[in-house]
C-alpha positions in Angstrom: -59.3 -20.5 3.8 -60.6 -16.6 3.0 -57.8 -15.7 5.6 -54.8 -17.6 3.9 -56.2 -15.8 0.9 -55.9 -12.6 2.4 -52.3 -13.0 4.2 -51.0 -15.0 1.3 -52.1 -14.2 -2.2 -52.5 -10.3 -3.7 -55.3 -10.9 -5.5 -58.6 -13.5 -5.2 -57.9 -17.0 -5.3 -59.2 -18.8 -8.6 -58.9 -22.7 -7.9 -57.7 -25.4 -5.3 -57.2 -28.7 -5.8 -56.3 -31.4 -2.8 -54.1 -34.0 -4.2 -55.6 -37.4 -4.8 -52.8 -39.5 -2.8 -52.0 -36.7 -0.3 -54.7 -35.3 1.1 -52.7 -32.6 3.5 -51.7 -31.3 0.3 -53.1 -28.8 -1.7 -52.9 -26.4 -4.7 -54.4 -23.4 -4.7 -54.1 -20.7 -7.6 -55.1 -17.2 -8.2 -53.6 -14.0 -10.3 -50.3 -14.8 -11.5 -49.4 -17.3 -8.7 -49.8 -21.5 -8.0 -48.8 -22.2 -4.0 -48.9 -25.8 -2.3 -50.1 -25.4 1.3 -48.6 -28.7 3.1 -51.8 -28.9 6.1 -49.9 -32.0 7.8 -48.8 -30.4 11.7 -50.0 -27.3 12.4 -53.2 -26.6 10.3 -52.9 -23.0 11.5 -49.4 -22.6 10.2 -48.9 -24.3 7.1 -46.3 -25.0 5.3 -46.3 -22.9 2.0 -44.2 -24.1 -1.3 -43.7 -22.9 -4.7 -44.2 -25.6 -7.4 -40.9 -24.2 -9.0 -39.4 -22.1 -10.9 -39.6 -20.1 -13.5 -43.4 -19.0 -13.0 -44.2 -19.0 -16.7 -47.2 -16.9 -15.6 -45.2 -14.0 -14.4 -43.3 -14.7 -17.4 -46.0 -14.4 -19.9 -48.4 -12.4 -18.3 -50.8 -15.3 -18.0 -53.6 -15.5 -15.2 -54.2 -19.0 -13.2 -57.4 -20.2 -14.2 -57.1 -23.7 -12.6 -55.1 -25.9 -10.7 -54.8 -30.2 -11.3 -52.1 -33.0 -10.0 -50.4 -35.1 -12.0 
């Protein structure tokens, strides 16, 4: 994972959380960003998603601290 962290996110990654009912999924959060790495295929080459938009924590200056499915 250290080298997702280092291609993906500008600063350390804070938190990850697989989800409960999908295990090839998973959040991951750190700085001012929250991605979902889809593992299912090519484990090398995930696919990478943004949970939406707009990124309150860009918005409001806010750091991610944690990450949890609903």
């Amino acid at each position: 994972m250290v080298s997702l962290q280092q291609e993906v996110f500008e600063t350390q990654v804070t938190s990850m959380e697989v989800n409960p009912f999908k295990p090839n999924l998973i959040a991951v959060g750190g700085g001012q960003e929250v991605l979902i790495f889809n593992l299912e295929g090519n484990i090398e080459e995930p696919q990478i998603f943004s949970p939406g938009t707009p990124n309150l924590h860009e918005e409001q200056q806010g750091m991610v601290c944690s990450v949890a499915w609903n």
